[in-house]
C-alpha positions as CSV (number, residue, x, y, z in Angstrom):
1,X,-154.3,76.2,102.4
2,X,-153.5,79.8,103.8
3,X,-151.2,81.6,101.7
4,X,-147.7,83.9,103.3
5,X,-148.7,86.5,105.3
6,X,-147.7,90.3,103.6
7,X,-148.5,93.8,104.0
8,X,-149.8,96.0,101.3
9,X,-150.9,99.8,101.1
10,X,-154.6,100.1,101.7
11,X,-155.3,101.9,98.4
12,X,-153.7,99.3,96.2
13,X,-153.8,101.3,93.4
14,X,-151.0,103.7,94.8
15,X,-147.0,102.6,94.3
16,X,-145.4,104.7,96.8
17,X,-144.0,102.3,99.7
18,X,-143.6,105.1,101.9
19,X,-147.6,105.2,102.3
20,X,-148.3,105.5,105.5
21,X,-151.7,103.6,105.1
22,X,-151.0,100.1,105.3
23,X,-152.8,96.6,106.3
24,X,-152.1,92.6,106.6
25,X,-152.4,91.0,103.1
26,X,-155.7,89.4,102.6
27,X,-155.6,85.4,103.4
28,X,-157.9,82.6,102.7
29,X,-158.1,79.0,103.7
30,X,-160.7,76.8,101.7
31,X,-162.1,74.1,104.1
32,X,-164.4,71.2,103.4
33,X,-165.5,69.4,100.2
34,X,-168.8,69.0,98.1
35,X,-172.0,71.2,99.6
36,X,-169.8,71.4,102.8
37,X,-166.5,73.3,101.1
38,X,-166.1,76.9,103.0
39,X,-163.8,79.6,102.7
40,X,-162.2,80.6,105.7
41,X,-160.6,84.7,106.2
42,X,-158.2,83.7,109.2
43,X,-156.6,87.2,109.1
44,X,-159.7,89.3,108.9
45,X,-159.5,90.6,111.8
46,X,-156.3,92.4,111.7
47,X,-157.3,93.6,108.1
48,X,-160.6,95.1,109.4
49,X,-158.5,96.7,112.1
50,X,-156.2,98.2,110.0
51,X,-159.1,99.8,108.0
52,X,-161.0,100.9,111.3
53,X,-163.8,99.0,110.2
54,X,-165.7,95.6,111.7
55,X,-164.7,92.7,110.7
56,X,-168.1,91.4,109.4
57,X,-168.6,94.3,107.5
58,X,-166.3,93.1,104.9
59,X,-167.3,89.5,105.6
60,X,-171.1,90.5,104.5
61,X,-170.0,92.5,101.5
62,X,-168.0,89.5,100.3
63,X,-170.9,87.3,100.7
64,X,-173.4,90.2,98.5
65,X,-171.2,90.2,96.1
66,X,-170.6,86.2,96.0
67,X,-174.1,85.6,96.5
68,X,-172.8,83.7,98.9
69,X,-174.2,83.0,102.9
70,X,-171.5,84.4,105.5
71,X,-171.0,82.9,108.8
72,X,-169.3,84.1,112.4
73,X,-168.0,81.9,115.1
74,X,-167.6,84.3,117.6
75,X,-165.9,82.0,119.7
76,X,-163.4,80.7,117.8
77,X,-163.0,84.1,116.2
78,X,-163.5,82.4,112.6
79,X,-165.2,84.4,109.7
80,X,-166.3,82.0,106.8
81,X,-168.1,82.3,103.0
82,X,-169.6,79.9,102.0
83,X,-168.3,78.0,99.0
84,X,-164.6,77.7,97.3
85,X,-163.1,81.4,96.3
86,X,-160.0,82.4,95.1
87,X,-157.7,84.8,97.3
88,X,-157.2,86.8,94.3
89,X,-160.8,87.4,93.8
90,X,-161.7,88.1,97.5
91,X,-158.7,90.7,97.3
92,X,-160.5,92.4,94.5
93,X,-163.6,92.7,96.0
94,X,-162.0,94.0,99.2
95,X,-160.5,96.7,97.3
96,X,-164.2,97.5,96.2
97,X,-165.4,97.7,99.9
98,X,-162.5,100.2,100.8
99,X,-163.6,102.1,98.0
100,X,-167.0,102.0,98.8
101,X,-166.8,102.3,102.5
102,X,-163.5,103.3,103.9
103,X,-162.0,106.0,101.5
104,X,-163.3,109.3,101.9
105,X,-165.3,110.2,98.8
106,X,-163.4,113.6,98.6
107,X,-159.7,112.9,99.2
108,X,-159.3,109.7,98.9
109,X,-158.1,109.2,102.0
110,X,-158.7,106.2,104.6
111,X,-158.5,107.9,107.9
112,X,-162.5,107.7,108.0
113,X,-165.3,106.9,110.4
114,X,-168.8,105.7,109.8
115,X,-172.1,107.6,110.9
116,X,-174.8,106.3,110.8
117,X,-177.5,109.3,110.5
118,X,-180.7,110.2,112.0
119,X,-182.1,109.2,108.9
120,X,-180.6,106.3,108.1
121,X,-178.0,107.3,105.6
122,X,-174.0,106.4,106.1
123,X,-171.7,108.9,106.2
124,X,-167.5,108.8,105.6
125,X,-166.5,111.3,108.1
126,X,-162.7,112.2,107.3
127,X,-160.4,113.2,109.8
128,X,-157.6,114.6,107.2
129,X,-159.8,116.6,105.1
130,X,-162.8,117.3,107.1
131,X,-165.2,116.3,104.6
132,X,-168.2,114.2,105.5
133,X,-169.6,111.8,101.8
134,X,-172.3,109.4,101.4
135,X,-172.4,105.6,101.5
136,X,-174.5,103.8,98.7
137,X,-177.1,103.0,100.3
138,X,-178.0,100.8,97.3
139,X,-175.7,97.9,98.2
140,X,-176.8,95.3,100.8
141,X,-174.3,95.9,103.0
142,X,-175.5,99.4,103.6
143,X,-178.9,97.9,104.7
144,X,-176.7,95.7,107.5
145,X,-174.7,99.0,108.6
146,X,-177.7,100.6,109.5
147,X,-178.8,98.2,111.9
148,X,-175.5,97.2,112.8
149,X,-174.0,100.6,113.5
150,X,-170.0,100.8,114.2
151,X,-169.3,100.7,117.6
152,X,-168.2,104.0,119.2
153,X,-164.8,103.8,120.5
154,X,-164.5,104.4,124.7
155,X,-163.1,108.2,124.0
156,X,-165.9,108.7,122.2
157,X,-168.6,107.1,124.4
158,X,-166.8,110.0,127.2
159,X,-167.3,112.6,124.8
160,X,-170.5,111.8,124.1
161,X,-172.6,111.1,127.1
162,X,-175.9,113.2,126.0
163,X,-175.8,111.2,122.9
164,X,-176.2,107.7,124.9
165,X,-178.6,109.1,127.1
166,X,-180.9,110.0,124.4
167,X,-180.9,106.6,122.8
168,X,-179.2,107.9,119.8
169,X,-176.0,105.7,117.6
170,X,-173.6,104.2,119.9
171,X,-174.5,102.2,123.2
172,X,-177.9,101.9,122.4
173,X,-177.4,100.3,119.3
174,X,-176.3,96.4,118.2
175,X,-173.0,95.5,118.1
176,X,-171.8,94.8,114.5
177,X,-171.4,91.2,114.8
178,X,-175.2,91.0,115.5
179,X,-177.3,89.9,112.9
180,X,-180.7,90.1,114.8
181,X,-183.5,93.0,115.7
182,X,-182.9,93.3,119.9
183,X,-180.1,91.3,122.5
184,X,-180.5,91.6,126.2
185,X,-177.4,94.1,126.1
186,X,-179.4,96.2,123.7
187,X,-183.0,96.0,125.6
188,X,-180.9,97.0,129.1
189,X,-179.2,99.8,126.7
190,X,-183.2,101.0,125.5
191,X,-184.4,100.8,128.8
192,X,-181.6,103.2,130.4
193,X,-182.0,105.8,127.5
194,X,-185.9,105.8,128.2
195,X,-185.2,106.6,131.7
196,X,-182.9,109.0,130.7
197,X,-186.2,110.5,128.8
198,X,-188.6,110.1,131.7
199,X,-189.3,113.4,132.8
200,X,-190.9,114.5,129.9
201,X,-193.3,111.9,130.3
202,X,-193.6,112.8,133.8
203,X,-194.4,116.4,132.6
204,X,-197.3,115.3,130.4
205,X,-199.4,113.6,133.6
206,X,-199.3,117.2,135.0
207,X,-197.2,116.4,138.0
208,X,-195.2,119.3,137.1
209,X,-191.4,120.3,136.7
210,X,-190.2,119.3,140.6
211,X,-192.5,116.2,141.2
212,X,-188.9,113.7,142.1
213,X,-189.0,116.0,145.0
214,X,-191.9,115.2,146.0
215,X,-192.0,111.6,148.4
216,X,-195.4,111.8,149.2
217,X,-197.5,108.4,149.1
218,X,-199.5,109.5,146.4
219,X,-196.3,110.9,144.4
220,X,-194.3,107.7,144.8
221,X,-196.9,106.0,143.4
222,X,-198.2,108.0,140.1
223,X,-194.2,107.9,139.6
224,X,-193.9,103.7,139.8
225,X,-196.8,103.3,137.2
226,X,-195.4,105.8,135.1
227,X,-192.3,104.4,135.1
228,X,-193.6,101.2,134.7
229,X,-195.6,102.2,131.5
230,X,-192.4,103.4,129.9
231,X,-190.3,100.4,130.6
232,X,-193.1,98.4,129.0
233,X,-193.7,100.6,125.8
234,X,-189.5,100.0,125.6
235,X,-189.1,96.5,125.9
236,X,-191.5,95.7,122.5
237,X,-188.2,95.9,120.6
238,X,-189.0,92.9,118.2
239,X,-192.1,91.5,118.6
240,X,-191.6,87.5,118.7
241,X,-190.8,86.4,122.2
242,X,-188.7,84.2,120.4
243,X,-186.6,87.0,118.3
244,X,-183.3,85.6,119.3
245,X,-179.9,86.7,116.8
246,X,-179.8,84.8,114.0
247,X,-175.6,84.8,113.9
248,X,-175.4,84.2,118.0
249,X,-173.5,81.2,118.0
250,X,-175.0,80.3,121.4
251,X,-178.3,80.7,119.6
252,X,-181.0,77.2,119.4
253,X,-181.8,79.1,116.1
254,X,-178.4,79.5,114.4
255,X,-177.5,75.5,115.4
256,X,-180.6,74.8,113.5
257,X,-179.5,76.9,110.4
258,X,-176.0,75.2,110.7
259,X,-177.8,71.5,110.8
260,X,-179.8,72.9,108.0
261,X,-176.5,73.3,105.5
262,X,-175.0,70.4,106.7
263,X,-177.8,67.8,106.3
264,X,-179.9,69.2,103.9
265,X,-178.4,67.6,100.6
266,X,-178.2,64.1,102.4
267,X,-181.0,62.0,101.3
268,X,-180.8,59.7,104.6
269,X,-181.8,62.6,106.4
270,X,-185.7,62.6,107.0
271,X,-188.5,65.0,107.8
272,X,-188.6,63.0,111.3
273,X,-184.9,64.2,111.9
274,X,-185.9,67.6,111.4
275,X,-188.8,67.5,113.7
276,X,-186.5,65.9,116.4
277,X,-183.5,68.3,116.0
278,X,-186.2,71.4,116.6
279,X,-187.8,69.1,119.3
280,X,-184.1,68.4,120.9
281,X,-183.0,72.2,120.6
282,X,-186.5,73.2,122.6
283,X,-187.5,75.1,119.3
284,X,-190.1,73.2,118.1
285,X,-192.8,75.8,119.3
286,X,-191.0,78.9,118.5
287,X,-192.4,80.9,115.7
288,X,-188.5,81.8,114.3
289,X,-187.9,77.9,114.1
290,X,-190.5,78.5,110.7
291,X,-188.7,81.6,109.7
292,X,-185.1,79.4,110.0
293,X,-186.5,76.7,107.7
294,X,-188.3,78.8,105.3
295,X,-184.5,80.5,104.8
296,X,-182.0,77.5,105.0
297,X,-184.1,74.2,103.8
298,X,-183.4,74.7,100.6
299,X,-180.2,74.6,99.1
300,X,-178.9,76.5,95.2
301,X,-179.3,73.0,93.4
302,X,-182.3,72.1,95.5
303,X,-184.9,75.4,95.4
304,X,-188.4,74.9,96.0
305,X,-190.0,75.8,92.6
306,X,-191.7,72.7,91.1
307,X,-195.2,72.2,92.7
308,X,-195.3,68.5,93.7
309,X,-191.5,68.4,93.7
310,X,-190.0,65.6,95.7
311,X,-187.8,68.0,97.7
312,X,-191.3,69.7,99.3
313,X,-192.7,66.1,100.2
314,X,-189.9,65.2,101.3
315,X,-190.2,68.1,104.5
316,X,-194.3,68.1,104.6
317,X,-194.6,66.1,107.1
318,X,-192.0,68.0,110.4
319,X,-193.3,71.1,108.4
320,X,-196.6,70.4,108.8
321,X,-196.6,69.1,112.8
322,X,-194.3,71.8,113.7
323,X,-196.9,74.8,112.6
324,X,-199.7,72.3,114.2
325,X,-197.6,72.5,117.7
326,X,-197.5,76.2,117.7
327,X,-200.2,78.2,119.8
328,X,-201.2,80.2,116.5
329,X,-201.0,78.5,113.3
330,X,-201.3,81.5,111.2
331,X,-198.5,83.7,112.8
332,X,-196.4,80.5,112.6
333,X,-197.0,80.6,108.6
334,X,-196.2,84.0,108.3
335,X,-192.8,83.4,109.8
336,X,-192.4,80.5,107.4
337,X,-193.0,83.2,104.6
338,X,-190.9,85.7,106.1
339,X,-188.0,82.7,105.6
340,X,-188.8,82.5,102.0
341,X,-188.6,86.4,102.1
342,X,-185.0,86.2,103.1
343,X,-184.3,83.2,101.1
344,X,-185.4,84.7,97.7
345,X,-184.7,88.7,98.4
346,X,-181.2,88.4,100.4
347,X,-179.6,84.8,99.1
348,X,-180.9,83.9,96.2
349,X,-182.5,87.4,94.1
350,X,-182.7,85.1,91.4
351,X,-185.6,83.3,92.5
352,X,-187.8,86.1,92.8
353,X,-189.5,85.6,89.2
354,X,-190.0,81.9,90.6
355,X,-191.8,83.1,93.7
356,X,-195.4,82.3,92.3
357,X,-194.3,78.3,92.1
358,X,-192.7,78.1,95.7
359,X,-195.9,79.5,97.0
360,X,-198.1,77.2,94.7
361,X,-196.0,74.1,95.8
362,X,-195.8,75.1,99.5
363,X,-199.6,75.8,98.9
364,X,-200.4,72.3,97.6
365,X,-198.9,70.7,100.1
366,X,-200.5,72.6,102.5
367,X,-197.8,74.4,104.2
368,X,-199.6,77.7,104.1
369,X,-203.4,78.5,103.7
370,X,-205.2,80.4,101.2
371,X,-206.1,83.5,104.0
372,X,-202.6,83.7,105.7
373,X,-200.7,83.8,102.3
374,X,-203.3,86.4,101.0
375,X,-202.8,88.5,104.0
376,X,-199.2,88.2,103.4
377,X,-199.3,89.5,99.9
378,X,-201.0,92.7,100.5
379,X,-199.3,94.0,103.4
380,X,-195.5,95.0,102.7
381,X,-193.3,94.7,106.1
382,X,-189.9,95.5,107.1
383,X,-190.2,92.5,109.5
384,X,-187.5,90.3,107.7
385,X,-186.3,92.2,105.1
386,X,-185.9,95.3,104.0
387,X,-189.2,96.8,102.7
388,X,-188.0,97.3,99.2
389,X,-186.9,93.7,99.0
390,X,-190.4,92.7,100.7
391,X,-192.2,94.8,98.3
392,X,-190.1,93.2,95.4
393,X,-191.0,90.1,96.9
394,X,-194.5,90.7,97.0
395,X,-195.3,91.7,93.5
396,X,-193.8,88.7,92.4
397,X,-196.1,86.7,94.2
398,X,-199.2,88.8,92.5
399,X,-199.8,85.8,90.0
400,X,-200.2,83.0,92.4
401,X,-202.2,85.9,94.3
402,X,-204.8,86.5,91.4
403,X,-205.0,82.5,90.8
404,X,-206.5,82.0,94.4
405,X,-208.4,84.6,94.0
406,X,-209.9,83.6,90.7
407,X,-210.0,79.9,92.1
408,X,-211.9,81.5,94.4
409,X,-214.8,82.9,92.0
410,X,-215.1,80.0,90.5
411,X,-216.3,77.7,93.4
412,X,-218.6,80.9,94.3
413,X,-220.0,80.6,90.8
């Protein structure tokens, strides 16, 4: 039940109630019961307003610091955590996330924006004391900013038209409520800033400085395959045909994660109903159906880590015809592993000593071969997850690694 509605100085630390830096009162509303039960922000909106910030942004920090998974309805507006959490506690933790993200390192002061650099590194730009200090760019969240940059405000986007046109932060980038690696709205926004960047291209093929005034058949056409080589080289933005966003509520792949937490716990619920809710959301062929189920199958009392563990022969059999269905089985496993990537390096951290038993049980039950998972474990990628995480991930795995390979000598001796 949500609690009276209040307002409360952003810095809660400070007394003085004629600060002139103010927001709504942090509320929660804890929905559901058992494996279901949710916590619901229904005023996290204005609060992220107030602090010139996204709304998801705190959303995600609450869920880091929970080690909890965070949802978005964007149609219904409805930010969620998953489990039961006291308004108290969320209230502390949003004070951390002002202090880590919204007052300026310098002056304390909360009239700040967030850059995201050339470099990747997050900046507090303050407008009262001019000072510009660094994020942590240790914390989670600082991994999500980067890719989900701010979005620049239409004054700015004015004031900045060479910026846009270059493809650097602003238009070109994801909105923050996107969890994913490319939308159509971002792929229109890439190709635009590469034909902003044309010319120089053009330059390079020796058809010198003045060639658009040139209309000659021959001119036109060296032009149209130019052109036609950039727009291709700019629409790889994530590789899987298939790369849809994860938190897109319109998305086959996030109804999948959703019937994932929902039905997972329930015994009733079969292998052959997973097969026919991929088949019945036109997913069953999709490489990022594996990565889905590699992240959400297994719930916190549920994780995969006892070879021959009822929970993995329970799922064999959809897991098993689904990576059959799909054109190559191999790049189909590797999504399955880049699941269990964000499973054990984003949701659960805890597992990652326990990564050498999921891959054993998942290898037993023939869910992935001996050559894909071998591949997997020598090359680090920021595919899925950041590539410290993969390379945590991945040296974890180095004892289940040297096992095949000494299984290996054996049958050769």
């Amino acid at each position: 039940m949500a609690q009276a509605a209040g307002i409360v100085n952003i810095r809660r630390d400070v007394d003085d109630k004629f600060y002139r830096y103010r927001m709504p009162i942090l509320l929660t509303k804890v929905e559901g019961k058992g494996n279901g039960i949710k916590t619901v922000l229904p005023n996290i909106p204005d609060v992220a307003r107030a602090l010139s910030r996204p709304p998801i942004y705190p959303t995600k920090y609450f869920g880091s610091e929970l080690g909890a998974q965070t949802m978005y309805d964007s149609k219904a507006d409805r930010f969620i955590v998953n489990g039961a959490h006291q308004s108290e506690r969320l209230r502390e933790l949003l004070d951390g996330f002002i202090d880590k993200y919204v007052l300026c390192g310098s002056c304390k002061n909360p009239e700040t924006d967030l850059i995201v650099t050339k470099d990747e590194m997050i900046v507090r730009d303050c407008k009262a004391c001019g000072q510009r200090t660094n994020v942590d760019m240790r914390h989670r969240l600082s991994s999500y900013i980067v890719k989900n940059p701010p979005k620049k405000s239409k004054k700015e986007k004015k004031g900045n038209g060479d910026a846009a046109a270059n493809g650097k932060n602003g238009d070109a980038d994801a909105s923050p409520g996107d969890d994913g690696e490319g939308s159509d709205d971002e792929l229109t926004k890439r190709i635009n800033a590469e034909a902003a960047e044309l010319p120089a291209v053009h330059e390079k093929s020796g058809l010198g400085d003045d060639w658009s005034a040139d209309t000659s058949p021959e001119a036109v056409k060296a032009r149209t395959a130019s052109i036609e080589g950039a727009f291709k080289s700019s629409l790889v933005i994530g590789g899987d045909d298939d790369d849809e966003e994860a938190e897109d509520t319109d998305s086959p792949y996030y109804h999948l994660k959703t019937w994932l937490l929902e039905n997972r716990e329930d015994e009733d619920i079969t292998s052959v109903d997973l097969y026919k809710k991929a088949q019945q959301l036109g997913i069953d062929k999709k490489y990022k159906t594996m990565q889905t189920i590699g992240e959400y199958l297994f719930s916190e009392d549920n994780p995969p880590v006892v070879p021959e563990s009822k929970m993995i022969k329970r799922w064999t059999p959809a897991i098993k015809k689904l990576i059959i269905a799909m054109k190559d089985s191999d790049k189909a496993e590797k999504s399955l592993l880049g699941g269990l990537e964000r499973y054990v390096g984003l949701d659960r951290p805890d597992l990652i000593p326990q990564v050498p038993k999921i891959l054993m049980a998942w290898y037993l039950d023939d869910w992935i071969q001996e050559e894909t998972v071998t591949q997997w474990g020598t090359h680090v990628s920021k595919k899925y997850v950041d590539k410290e995480t993969s390379k945590k991930v991945r040296l974890a795995a180095k004892p289940f690694l040297k096992w095949l390979e000494e299984a290996d000598d054996d049958e050769e001796e």
